[in-house]
N, C-alpha and C positions, 0 to 999 in steps of 0.2 A: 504493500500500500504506500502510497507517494505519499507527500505532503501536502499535497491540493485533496487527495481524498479523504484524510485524516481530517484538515481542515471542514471540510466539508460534512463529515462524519460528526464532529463537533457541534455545529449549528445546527444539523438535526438533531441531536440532542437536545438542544435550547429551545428549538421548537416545540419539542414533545414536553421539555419542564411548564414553558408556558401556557402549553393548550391546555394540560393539567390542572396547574394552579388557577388560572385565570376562571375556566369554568367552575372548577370547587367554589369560586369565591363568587361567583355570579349565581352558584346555587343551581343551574339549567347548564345545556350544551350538549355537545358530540364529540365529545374527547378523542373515544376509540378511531372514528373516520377521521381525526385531525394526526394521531399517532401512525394509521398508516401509511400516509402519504408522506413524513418529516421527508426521507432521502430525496426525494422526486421533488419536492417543495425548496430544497435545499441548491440540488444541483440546479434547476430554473433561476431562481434570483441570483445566485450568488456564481451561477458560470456560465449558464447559455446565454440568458434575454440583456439585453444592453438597454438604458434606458436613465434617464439625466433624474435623477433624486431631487432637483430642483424646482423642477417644471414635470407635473405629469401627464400636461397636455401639449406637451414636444411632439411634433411628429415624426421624429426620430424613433421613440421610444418604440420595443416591444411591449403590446400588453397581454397582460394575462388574466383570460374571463375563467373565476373559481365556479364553473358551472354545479360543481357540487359545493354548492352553496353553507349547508349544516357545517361543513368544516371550514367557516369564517376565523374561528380564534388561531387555527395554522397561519391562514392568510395574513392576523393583525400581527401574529407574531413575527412573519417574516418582516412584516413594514418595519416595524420596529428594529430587527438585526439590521436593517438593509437603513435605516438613520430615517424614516421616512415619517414616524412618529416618535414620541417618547414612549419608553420601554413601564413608564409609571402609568399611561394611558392605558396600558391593557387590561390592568384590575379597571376600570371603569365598563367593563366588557358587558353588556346588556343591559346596564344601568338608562334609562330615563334621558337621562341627559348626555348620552354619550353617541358620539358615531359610529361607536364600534358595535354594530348591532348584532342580532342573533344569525341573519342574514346577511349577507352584504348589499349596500344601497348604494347609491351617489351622495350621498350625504355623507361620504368618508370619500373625497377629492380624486382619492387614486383610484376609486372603481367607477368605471365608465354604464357599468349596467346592473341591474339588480338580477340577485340569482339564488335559486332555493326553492323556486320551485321547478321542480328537475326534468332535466330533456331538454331545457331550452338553450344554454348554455354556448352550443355548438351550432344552431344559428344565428344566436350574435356574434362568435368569432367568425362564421363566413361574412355578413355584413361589414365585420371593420375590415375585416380584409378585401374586402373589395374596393373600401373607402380609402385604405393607403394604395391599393394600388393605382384607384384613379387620381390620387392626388402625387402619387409618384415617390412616395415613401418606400423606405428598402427596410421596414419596421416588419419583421414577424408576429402573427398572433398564435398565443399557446393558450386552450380550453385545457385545465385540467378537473375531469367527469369522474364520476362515480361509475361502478359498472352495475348497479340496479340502475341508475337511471337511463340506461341501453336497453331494459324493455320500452321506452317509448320510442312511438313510432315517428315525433319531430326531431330525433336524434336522427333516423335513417332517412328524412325528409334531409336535413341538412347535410348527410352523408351522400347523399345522390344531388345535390346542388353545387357541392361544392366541386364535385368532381367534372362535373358538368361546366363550371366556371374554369377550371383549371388551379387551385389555390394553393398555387405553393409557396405560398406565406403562410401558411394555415397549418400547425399541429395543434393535433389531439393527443392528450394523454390521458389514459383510460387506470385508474386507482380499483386495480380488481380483484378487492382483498375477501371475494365471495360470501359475505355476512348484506344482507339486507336490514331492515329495520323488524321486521319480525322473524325471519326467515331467511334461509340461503337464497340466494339470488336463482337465477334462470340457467344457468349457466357455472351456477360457483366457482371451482377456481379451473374450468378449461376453457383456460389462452388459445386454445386453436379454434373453437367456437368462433369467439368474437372475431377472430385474426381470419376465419373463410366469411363473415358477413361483412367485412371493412373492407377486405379486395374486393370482393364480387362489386361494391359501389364504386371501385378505382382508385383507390389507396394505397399507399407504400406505407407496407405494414412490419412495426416490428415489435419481436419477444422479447421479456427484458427480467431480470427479477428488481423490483422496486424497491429493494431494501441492499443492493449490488451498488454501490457508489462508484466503482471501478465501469460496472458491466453499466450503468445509465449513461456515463460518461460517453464512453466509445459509442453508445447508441445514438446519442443526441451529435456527437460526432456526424456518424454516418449520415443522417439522415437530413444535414444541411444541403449536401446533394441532390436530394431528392428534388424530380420534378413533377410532380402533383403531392395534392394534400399527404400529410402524411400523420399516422396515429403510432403513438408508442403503447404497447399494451403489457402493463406492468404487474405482474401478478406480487399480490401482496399481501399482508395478514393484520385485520382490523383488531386496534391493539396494539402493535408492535410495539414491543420495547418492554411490555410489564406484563408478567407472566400470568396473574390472572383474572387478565384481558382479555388477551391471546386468543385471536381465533374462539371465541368464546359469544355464542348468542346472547341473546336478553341484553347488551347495554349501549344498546344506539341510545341516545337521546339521554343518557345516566351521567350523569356526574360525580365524583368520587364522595364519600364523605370523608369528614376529617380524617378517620383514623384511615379509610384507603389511602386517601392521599400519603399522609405520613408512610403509610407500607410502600405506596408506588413510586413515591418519591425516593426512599432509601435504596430499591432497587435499581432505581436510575442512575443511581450513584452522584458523585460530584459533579457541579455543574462547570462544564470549561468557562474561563472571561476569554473571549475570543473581540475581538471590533470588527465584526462579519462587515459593516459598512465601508472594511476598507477593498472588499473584494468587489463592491459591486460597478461592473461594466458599463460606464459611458458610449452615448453613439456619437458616432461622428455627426458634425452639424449637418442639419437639411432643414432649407426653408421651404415652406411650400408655397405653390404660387399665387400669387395676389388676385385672388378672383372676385369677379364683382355678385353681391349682397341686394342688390335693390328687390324692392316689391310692391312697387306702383309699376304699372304695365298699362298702357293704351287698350283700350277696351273694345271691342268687335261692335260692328252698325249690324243689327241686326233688323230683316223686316219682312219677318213673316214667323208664326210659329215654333218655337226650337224646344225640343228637347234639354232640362238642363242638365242631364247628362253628355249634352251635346257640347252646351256650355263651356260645359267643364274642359274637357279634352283641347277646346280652342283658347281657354284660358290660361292653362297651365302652360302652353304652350308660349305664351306670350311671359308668363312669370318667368319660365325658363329661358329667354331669351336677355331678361335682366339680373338675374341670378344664377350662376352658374353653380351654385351648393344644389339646386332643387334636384331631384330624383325620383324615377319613377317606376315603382315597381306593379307587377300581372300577376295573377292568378291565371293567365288563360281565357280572360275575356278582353281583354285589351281593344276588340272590333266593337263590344256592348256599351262599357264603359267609356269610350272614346281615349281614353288614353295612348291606343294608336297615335294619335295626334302630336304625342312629346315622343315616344319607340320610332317616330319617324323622322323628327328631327334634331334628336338629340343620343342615338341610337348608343354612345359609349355612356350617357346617363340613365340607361333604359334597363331594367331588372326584371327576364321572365321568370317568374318561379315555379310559372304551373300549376297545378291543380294542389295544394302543398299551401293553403290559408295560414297554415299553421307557424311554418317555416317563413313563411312570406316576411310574416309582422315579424319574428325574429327577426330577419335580417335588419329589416328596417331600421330594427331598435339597433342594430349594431354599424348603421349607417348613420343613426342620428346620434350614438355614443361619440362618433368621431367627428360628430360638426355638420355633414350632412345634412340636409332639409326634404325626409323622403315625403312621399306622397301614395299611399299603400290604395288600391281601387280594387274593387269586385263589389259583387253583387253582394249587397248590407244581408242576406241569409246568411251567405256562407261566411263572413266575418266572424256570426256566431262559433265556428267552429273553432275558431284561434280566442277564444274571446280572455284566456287566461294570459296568452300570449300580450293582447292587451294593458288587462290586469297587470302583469309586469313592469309592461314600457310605463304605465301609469306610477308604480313602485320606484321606476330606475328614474323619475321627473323627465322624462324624454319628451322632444320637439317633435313631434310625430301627426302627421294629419291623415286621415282616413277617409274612404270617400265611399259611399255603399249606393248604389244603383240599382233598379229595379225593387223601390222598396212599394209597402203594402198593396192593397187586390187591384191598385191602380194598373200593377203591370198586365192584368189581361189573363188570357185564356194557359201561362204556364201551370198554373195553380200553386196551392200553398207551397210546395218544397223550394217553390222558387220567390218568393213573397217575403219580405225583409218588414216583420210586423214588429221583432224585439228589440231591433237596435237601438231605436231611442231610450229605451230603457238602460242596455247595454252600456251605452257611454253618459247618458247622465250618470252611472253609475260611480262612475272614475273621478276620485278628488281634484276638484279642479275642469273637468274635464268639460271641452265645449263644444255645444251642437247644433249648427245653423242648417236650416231648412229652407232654401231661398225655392220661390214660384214661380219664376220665368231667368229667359238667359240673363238678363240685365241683371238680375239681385246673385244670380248665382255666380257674376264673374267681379262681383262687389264681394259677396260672400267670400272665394276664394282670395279674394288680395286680404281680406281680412286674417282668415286663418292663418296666409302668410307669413303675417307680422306680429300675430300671437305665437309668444313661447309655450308651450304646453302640447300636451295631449287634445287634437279638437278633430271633430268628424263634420263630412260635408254630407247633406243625405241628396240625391237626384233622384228624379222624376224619368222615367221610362217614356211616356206617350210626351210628345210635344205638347206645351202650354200657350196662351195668345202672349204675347208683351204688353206687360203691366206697367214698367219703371220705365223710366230713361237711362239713358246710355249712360252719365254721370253723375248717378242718384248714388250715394256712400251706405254701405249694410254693417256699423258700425258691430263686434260683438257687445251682448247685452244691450241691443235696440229692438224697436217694433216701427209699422207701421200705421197708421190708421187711413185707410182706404177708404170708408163713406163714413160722415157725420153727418148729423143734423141737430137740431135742436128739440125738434121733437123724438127722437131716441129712445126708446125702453128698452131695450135687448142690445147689448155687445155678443158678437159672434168672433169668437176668437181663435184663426187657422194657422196652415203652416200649410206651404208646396202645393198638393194637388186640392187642398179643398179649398185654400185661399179661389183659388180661380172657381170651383163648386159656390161658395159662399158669394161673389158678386153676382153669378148669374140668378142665382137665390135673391139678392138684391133689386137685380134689375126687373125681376119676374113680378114682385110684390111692391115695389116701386109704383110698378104702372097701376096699382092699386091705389095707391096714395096710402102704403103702409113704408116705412123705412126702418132701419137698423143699422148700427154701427158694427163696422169692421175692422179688426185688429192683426196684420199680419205678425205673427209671435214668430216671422224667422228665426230669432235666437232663440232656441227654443232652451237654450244651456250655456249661460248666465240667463235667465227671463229678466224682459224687460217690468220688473216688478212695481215700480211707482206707478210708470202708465196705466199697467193693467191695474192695480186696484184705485188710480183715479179715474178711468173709463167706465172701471166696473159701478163707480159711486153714482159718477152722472148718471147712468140709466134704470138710478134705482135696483143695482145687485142682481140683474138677473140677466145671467151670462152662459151661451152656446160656445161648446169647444167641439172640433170637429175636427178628427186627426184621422191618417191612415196609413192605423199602427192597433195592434191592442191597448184594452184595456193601462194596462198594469203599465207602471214604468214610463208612461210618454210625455204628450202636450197635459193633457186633462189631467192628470195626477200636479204635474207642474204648478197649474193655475189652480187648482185644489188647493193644490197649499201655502202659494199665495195669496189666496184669497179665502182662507181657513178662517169662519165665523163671520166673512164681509160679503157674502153674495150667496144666490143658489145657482147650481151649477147643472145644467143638463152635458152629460157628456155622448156625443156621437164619436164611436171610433167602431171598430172590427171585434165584435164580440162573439164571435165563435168561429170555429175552422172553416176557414172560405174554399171555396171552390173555382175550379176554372172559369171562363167566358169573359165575354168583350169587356173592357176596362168601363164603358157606358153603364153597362149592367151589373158591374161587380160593385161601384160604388153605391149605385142604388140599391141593392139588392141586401147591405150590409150598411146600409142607414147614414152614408157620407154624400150621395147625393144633392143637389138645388132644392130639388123638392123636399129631402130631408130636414137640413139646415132649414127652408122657409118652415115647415110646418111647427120645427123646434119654435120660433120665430113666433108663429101665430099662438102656440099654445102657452106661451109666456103671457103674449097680451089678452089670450081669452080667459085670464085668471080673476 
């Protein structure tokens, strides 16, 4: 054994004293998954990844996505050897007030994405690696995974994307010390398993023992040659270092008690003083290029009917023209959602990912970890399927915007599988999280320069069938605005829409109009921030009795929104989709499920025949 393995032998020790202690003292944690990874945690910081301990948003730097997230206090510990925190900061380890969470966030500087809930991991590292290589960075990203969380299937989502990309900036290292959280894993400890499912996707795959300092070394050696992605698969034993740990079920999630401690600690022996901060590898300087940021764009003449899904794809196209961050990733509908639009002209910022929702928003969040500005589109149904993937990028505070098309029985004769009724539920759900609904092209390419310039997690929803043009071409869709579309003074009823029943709701208007009855109309585009002042002084002038007419369900939408804004100030008729719709013409669908003109008016008349 040399002295760099010795060395290195050293600081995994350190590792495992901390992960130890730190969790006894926080009471919670995953000691045993943090103990068998020390070596493999050791040789990364401290010999492969190059990276400026000054700046951890260098685009120099290698980074490293800890996808197996429960083992955060390895992670804070190496920060700590590597000088990147204080080593007294560790005992603040799941404390309240501390960065060092249970999980890892962004709210601890050096991690670009949050991670913990498992499988995802390894689609954020294909994301930044796709992000250094457009921006021209020679920075490697290393995922180091758990091998329970290699039963999910977003793990072989990103495993066949990235090969498909070609990502040889991209290791994976696989911790597969065959203990799950109840049980042995799928696979326990056969390395050749995992090692024929990682070629078959196109992988340069290699064996290792993960607790071999010598045998990691020469591996991580070799494998800087490699040209495609490439995964180290490290067998290893959950535990490692304290005998009864070892390989031993029942103590995921267990933390020692005193007296363990004192037993595991004496086993571990003397702790080396080592200053591991002076091993750790600097990258040579790389600027990257000075691209332009803007996000006011010139707006489309539009005049006739459009689709604001149509919108969209012509709008992004023009952001993309002033910003060069923006990006744009497919699930495979790219000709639906118009997204084509930016895949055609900006074809090296264009991201297919396939049918793979799941993977998609991964990446995304591993494109917006690195500064990026993507713009994630499919049909707002299948969104649901990544919807934790979401959940995530929401966790990691990611600049991420979403765009879902073809949403409720507006879209016509696909029927429900294809009908996007949860989504506004879905992202009102997300802290922070914002969701505009614009009714024709005009508001939806206002809409879009908005989300732009909002930092945050925010979703755009478009409309399938073409709308008339309601706005002008340089009418502003501020977030957390409304509009008001007919007033009067004689006014009893506010009708409060969003997208396709706004345009439902005026012709309801004009219909009863010609009666010499009227009503006020309230475009609630922001449907997330709600325009909340307006609406409940709208709702006062007409004497509190207020029509919502969304199409979406029930639960989670517009009408819940204004519910509780207006909780004890108004009565509330709500029109939305209340039960499992069916195919036919989009005319028919709306009527047929009470979002119809005639619906909204009759809500209308029965207010005033009270």
């Amino acid at each position: 054994m040399n002295n760099k393995e010795i060395i290195l032998g050293q600081i995994a020790k350190r590792l495992r004293y901390y992960s130890l202690i730190t969790t006894s003292k926080a009471g919670s944690g995953h000691p045993t998954t943090c103990l068998s990874a020390a070596e493999l945690m050791a040789c990364l910081m401290f010999d492969e990844m190059v990276f400026n301990p000054e700046d951890p948003r260098d685009w120099a730097n290698d980074e490293l996505v800890l996808s197996k997230g429960h083992a955060a206090p390895l992670l804070w510990a190496a920060y700590a050897e590597a000088g990147l925190i204080e080593p007294a900061q560790l005992m603040t380890l799941r404390q309240i007030e501390s960065v060092l969470e249970g999980h890892p966030t962004p709210r601890m500087k050096w991690v670009k994405a949050a991670t913990g809930s498992l499988g995802q991991g390894l689609s954020v590292g294909v994301g930044m690696a796709l992000a250094c290589r457009l921006i021209g960075s020679p920075a490697r990203i290393f995922v180091l995974m758990g091998d329970g969380e290699c039963a999910e299937g977003a793990v072989w989502e990103a495993a066949n994307t990235a090969s498909d990309f070609q990502l040889r900036n991209l290791w994976a290292i696989v911790d597969i010390n065959r203990l799950g959280q109840s049980e042995e894993t799928m696979h326990g400890h056969d390395v050749a398993a995992y090692e024929r499912k990682f070629k078959a996707f196109g992988w340069q795959t290699y064996q290792v023992d993960g607790h071999n300092i010598a045998q990691i070394l020469k591996v991580f050696k070799e494998a800087r040659s490699a040209n495609r992605p490439v995964v180290i698969l490290a067998k290893t034993i959950k535990g490692k270092g304290i005998s009864f740990l070892e390989d031993k079920n029942g103590w995921h999630g267990k933390p020692l008690s005193p007296e363990e401690l004192e037993k595991a600690l004496a086993e571990l022996g003397s702790i080396p003083e080592i200053k591991a901060s002076q091993l750790v590898k600097k990258p040579a300087p790389f600027t990257p290029p000075d691209w332009s940021r803007g996000f006011s764009f010139e707006r489309e003449d539009y005049d006739k009917p459009t689709p604001t899904r149509r919108a969209y794809g012509r709008a992004l196209v023009r952001l993309g023209k002033v910003n060069d961050w923006v990006v744009a990733l497919d699930g495979d509908v790219k000709n639906s959602t118009y997204a084509q639009d930016f895949f055609r002209e900006f074809p090296e910022r264009s991201f297919q990912c396939y049918i793979a929702e799941q993977n998609m928003v991964g990446i995304g969040l591993g494109l917006a970890a690195k500064g990026f500005l993507p713009f994630i589109a499919t049909f707002a149904a299948f969104l649901s399927r990544a919807h934790d993937q979401i959940r995530m990028s929401g966790c990691s505070l990611a600049n991420m915007k979403f765009v879902g098309s073809h949403v409720g029985v507006s879209i016509g004769a696909d029927g429900p599988s294809q009908m996007g009724l949860e989504d506004i539920a879905m992202f009102r759900a997300i802290p922070n999280g914002v969701v505009l609904y614009p009714c024709d092209a005009y508001s939806t390419e206002a809409c879009l320069e908005s989300l732009a310039k909002h930092k945050g997690i925010a979703y755009l929803r478009t409309t399938r069938p073409a709308t008339p043009l309601i706005y002008s071409r340089r009418e502003e869709f501020p977030i957390g605005g409304s509009k008001i579309l007919r007033r009067s003074p004689k006014d009893k009823v506010l009708v409060v829409a969003a997208g396709i029943t706004v345009v439902e709701a005026l012709k309801a208007h004009a219909e009863l109009q010609a009666k010499g009855i009227t009503f006020r109309i309230m475009d609630a585009y922001s449907v997330q921030p709600l325009d909340e002042a307006t609406l409940r002084q709208e709702a006062a002038s007409v004497g509190g009795r207020v029509v919502v007419a969304e199409d979406h369900y029930p639960a989670g939408g517009l009408g819940e929104a204004v519910a509780m804004a207006l909780a004890g100030q108004a009565r509330l008729v709500h029109l939305a989709v209340k039960e499992l719709p069916r195919s036919g013409a989009p005319e028919e669908l709306l009527d047929k499920y009470g979002l119809s003109a005639r619906h909204i008016a009759q809500a209308v008349l029965d207010f005033l025949q009270e």
